[in-house]
PyMOL Python script that loads the backbone (N, CA, C, O; Angstrom):
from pymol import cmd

cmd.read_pdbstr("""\
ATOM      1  N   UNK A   1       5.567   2.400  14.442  1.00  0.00           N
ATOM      2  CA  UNK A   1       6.699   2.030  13.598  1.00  0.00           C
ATOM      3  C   UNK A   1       6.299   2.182  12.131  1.00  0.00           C
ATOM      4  O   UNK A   1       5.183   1.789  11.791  1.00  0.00           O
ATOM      5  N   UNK A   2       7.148   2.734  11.223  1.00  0.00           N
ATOM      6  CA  UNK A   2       6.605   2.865   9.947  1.00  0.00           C
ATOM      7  C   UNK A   2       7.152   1.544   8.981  1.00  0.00           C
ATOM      8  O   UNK A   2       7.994   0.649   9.047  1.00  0.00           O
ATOM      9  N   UNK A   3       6.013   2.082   7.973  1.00  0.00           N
ATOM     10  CA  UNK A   3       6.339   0.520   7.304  1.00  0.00           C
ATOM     11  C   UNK A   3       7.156   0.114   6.917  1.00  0.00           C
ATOM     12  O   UNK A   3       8.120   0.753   7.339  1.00  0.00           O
ATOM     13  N   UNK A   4       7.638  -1.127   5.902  1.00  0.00           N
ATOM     14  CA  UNK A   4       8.881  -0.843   5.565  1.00  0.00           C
ATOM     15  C   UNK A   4       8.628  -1.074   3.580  1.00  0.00           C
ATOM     16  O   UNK A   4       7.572  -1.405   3.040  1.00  0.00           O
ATOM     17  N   UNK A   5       9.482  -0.879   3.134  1.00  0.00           N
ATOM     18  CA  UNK A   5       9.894  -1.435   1.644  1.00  0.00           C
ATOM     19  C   UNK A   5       9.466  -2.848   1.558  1.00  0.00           C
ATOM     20  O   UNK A   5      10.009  -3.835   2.054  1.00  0.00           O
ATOM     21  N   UNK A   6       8.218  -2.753   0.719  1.00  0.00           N
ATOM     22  CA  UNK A   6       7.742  -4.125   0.366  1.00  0.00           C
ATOM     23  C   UNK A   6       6.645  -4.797   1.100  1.00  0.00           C
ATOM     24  O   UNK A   6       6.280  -5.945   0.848  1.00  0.00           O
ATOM     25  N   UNK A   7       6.003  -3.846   2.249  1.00  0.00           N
ATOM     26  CA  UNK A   7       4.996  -3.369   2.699  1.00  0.00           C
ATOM     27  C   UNK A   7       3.703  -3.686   1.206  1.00  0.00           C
ATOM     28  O   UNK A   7       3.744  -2.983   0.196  1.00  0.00           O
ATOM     29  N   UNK A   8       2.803  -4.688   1.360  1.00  0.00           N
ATOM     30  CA  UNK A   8       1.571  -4.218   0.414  1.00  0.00           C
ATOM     31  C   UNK A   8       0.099  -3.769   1.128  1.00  0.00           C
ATOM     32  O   UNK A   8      -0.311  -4.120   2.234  1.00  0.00           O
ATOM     33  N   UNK A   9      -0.500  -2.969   0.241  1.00  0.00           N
ATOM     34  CA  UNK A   9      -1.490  -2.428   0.526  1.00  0.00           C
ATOM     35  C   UNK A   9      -2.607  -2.620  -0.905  1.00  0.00           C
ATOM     36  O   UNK A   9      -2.300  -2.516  -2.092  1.00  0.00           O
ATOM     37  N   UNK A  10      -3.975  -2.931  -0.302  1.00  0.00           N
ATOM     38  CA  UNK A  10      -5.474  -3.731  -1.354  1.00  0.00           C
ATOM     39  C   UNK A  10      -5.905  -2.209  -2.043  1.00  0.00           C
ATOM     40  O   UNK A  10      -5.639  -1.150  -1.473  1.00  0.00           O
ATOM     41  N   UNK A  11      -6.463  -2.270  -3.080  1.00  0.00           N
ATOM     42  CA  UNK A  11      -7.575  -0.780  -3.375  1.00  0.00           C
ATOM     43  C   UNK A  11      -8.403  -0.674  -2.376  1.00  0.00           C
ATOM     44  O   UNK A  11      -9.072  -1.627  -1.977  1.00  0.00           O
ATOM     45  N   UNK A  12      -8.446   0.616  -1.819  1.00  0.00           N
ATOM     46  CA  UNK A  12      -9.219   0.770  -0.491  1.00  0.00           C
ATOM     47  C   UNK A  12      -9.188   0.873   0.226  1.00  0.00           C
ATOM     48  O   UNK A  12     -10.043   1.497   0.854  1.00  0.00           O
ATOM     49  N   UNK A  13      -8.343   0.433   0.638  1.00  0.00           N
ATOM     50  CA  UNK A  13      -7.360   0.430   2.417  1.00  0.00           C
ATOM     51  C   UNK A  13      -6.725   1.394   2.427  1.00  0.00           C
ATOM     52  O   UNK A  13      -6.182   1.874   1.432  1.00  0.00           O
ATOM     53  N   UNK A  14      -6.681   1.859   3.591  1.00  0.00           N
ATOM     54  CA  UNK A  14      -5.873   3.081   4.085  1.00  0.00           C
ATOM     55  C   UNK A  14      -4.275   2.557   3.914  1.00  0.00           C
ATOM     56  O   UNK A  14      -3.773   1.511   4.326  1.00  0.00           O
ATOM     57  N   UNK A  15      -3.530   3.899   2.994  1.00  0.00           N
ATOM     58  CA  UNK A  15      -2.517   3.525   3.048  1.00  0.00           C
ATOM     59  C   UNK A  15      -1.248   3.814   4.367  1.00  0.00           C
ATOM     60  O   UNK A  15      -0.925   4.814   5.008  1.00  0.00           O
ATOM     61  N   UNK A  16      -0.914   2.799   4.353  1.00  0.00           N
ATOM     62  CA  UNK A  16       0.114   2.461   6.026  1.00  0.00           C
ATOM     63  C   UNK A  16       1.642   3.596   6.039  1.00  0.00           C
ATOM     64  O   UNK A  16       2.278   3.921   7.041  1.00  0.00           O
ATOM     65  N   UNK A  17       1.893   3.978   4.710  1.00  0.00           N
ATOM     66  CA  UNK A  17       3.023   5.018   4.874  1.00  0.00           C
ATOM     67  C   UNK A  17       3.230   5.545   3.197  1.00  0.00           C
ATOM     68  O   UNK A  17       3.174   4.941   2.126  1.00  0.00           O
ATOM     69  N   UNK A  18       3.478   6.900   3.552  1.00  0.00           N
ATOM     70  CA  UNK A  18       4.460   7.689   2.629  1.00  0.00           C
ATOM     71  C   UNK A  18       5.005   7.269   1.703  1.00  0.00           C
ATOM     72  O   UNK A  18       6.079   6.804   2.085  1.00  0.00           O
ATOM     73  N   UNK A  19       4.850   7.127   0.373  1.00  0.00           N
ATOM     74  CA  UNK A  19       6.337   6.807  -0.604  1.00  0.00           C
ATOM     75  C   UNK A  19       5.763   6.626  -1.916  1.00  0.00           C
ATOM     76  O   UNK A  19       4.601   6.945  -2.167  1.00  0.00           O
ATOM     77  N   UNK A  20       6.672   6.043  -2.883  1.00  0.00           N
ATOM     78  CA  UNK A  20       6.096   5.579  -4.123  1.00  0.00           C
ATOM     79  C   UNK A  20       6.140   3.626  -3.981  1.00  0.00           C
ATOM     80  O   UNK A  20       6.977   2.745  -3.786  1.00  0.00           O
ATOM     81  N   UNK A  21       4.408   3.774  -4.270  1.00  0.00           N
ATOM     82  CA  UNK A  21       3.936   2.550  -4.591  1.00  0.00           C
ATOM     83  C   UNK A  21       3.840   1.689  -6.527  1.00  0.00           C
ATOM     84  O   UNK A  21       3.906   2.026  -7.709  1.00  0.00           O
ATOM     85  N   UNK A  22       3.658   0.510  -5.702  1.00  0.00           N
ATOM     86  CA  UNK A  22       3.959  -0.179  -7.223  1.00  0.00           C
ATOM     87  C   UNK A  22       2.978  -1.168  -7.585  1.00  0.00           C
ATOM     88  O   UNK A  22       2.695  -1.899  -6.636  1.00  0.00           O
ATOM     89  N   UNK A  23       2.404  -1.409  -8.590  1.00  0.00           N
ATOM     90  CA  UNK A  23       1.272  -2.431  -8.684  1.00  0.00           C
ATOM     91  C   UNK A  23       1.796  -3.850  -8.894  1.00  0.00           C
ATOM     92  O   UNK A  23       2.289  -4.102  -9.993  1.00  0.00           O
ATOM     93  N   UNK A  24       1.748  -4.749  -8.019  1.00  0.00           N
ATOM     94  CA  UNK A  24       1.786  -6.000  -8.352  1.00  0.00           C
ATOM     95  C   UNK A  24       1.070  -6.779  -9.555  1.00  0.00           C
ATOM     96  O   UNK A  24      -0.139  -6.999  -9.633  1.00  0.00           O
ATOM     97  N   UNK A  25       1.991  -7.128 -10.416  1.00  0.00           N
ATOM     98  CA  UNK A  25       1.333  -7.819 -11.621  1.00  0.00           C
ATOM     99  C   UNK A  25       1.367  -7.101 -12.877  1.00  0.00           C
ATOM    100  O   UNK A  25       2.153  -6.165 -12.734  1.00  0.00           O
ATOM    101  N   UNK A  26       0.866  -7.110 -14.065  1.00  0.00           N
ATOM    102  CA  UNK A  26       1.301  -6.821 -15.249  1.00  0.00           C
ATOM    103  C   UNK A  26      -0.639  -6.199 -15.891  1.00  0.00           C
ATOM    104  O   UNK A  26      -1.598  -6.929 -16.144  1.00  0.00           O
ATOM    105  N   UNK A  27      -0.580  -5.084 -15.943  1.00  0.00           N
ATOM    106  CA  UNK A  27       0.324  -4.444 -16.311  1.00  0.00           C
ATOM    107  C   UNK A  27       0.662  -3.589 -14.897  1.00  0.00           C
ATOM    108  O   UNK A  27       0.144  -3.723 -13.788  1.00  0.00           O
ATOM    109  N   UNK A  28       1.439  -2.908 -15.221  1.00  0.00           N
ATOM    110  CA  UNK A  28       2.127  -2.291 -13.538  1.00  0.00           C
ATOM    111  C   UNK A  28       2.259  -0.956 -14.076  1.00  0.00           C
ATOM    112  O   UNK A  28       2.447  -0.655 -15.255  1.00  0.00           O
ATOM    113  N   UNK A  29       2.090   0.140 -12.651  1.00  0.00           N
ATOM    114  CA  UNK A  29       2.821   1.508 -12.994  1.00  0.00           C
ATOM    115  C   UNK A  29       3.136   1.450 -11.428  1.00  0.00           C
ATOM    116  O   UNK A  29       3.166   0.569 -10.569  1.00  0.00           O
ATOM    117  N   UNK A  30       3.376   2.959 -11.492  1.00  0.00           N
ATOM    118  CA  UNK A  30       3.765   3.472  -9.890  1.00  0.00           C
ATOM    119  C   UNK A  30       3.098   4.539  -9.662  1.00  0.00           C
ATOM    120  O   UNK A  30       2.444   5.132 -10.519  1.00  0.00           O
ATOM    121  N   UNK A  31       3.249   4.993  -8.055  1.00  0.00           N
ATOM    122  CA  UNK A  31       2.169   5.834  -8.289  1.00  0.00           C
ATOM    123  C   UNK A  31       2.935   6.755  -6.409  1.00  0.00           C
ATOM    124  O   UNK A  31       2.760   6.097  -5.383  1.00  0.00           O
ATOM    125  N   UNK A  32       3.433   7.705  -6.330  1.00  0.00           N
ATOM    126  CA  UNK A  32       3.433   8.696  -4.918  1.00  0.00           C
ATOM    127  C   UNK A  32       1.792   8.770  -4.449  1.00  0.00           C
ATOM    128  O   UNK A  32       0.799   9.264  -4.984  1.00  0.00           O
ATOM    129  N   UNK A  33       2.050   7.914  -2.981  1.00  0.00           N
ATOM    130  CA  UNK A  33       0.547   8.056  -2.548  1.00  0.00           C
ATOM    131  C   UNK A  33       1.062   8.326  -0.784  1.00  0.00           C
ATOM    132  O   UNK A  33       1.912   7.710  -0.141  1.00  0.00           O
ATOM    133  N   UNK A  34       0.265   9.364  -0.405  1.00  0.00           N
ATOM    134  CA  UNK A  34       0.462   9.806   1.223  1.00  0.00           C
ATOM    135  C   UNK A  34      -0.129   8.532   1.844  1.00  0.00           C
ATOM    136  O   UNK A  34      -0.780   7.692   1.223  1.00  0.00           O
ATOM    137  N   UNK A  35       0.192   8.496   3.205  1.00  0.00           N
ATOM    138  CA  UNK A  35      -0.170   8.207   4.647  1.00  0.00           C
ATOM    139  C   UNK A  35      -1.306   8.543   4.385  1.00  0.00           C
ATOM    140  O   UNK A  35      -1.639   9.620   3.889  1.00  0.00           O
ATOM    141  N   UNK A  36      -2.300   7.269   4.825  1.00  0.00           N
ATOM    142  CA  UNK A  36      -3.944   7.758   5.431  1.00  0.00           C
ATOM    143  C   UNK A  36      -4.869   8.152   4.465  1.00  0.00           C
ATOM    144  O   UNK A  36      -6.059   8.424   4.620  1.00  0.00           O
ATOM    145  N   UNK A  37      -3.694   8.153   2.705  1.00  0.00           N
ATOM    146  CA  UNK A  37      -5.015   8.014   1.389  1.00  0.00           C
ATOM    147  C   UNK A  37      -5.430   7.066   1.333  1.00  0.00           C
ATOM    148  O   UNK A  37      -4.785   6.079   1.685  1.00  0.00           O
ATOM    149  N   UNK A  38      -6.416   7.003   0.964  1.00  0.00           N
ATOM    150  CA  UNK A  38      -6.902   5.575   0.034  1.00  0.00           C
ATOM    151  C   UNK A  38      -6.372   4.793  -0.809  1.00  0.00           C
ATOM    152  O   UNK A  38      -6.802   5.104  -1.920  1.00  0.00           O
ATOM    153  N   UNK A  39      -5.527   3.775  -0.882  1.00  0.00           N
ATOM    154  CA  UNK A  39      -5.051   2.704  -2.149  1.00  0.00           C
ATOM    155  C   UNK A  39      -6.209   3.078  -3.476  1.00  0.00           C
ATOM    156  O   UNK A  39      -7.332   2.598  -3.634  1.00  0.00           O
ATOM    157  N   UNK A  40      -5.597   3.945  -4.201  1.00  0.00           N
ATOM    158  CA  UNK A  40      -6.452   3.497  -5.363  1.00  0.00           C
ATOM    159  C   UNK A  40      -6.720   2.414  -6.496  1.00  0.00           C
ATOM    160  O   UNK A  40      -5.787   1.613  -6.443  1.00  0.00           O
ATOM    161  N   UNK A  41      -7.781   2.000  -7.683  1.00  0.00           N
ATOM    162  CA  UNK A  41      -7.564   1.116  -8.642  1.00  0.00           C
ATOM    163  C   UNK A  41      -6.768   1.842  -9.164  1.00  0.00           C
ATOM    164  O   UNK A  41      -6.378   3.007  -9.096  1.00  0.00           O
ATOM    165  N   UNK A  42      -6.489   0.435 -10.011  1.00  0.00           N
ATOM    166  CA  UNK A  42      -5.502   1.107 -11.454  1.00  0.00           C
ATOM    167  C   UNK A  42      -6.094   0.054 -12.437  1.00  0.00           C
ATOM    168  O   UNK A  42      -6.246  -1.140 -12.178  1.00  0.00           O
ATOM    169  N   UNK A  43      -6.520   0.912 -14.039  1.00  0.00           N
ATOM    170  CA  UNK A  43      -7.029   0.282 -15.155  1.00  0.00           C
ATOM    171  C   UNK A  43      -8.786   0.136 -14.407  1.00  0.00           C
ATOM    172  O   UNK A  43      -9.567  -0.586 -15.027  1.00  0.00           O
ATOM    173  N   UNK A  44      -9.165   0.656 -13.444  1.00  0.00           N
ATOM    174  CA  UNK A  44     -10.626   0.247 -13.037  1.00  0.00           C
ATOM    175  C   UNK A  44     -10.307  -0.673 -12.050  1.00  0.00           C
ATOM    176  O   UNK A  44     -10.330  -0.089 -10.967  1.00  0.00           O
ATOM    177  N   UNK A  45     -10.075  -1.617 -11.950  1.00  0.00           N
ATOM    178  CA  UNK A  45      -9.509  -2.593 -11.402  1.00  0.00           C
ATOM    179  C   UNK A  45      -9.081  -2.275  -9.821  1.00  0.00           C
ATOM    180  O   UNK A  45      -8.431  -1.244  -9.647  1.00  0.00           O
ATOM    181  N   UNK A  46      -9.371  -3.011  -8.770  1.00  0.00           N
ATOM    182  CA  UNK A  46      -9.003  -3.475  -7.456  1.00  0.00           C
ATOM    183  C   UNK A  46      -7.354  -3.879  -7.874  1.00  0.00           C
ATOM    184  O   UNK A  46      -6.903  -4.578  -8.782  1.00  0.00           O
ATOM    185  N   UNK A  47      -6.779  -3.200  -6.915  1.00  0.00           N
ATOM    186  CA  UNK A  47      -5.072  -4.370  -6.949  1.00  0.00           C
ATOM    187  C   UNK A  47      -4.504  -4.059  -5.741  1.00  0.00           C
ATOM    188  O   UNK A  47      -5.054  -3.367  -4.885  1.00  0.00           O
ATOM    189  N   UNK A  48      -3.172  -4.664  -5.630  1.00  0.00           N
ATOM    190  CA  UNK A  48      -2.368  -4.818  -4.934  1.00  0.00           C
ATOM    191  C   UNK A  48      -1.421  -3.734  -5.175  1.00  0.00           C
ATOM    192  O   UNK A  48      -0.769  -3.500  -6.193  1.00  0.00           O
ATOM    193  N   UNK A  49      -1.456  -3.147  -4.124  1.00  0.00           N
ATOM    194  CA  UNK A  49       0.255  -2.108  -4.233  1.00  0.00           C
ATOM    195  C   UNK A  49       1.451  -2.790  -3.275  1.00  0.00           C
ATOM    196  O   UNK A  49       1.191  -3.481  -2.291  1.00  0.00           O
ATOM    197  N   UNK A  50       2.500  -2.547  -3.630  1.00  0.00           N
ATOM    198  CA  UNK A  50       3.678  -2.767  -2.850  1.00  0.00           C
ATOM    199  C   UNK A  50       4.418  -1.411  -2.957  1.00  0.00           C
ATOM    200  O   UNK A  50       4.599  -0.766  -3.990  1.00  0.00           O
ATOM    201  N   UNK A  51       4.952  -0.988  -1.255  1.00  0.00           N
ATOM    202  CA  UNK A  51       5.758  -0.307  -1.323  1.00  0.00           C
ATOM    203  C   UNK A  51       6.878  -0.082  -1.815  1.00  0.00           C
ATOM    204  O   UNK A  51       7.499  -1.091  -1.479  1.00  0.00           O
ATOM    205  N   UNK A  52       7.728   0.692  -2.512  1.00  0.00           N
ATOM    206  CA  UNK A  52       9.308   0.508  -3.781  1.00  0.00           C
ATOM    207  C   UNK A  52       9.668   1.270  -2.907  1.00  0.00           C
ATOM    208  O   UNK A  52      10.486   0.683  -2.198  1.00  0.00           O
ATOM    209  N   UNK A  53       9.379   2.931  -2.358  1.00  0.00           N
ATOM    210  CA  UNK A  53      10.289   3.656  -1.721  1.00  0.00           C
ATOM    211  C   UNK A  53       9.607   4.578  -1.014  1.00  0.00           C
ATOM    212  O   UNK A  53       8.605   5.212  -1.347  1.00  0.00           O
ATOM    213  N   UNK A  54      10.508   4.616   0.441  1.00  0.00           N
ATOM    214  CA  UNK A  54      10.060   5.789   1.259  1.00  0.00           C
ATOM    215  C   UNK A  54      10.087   7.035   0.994  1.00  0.00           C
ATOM    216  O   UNK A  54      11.130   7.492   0.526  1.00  0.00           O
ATOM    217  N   UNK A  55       9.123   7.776   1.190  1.00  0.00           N
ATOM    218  CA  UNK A  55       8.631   9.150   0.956  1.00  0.00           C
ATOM    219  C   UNK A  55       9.739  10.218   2.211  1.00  0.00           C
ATOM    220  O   UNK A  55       9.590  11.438   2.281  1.00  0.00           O
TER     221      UNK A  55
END
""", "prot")
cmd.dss("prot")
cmd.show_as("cartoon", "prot")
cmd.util.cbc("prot")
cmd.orient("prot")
């Protein structure tokens, strides 16, 4: 079953689905990341992504 909207994913973890992700917290960007990449940092930094939209 694929994930859904609002789905989060850690720096590092395999990401669970397709789409554009969003960084929880301030400062924030977004970022199109595939199925089965790696969550990357953002600013250096470990974070939290949340899924915004399916790919």
């Amino acid at each position: 079953m694929a994930a859904q909207v609002g789905t989060t994913a850690r720096t590092g973890e395999r990401c669970p689905e397709s789409g554009v992700w969003e960084v929880v917290g301030t400062p924030t960007t977004t970022a199109p990341i595939a199925k089965g990449n790696v969550m990357p940092p953002y600013n250096n930094q470990a974070v939290t992504w949340r899924l915004i939209r399916l790919a």
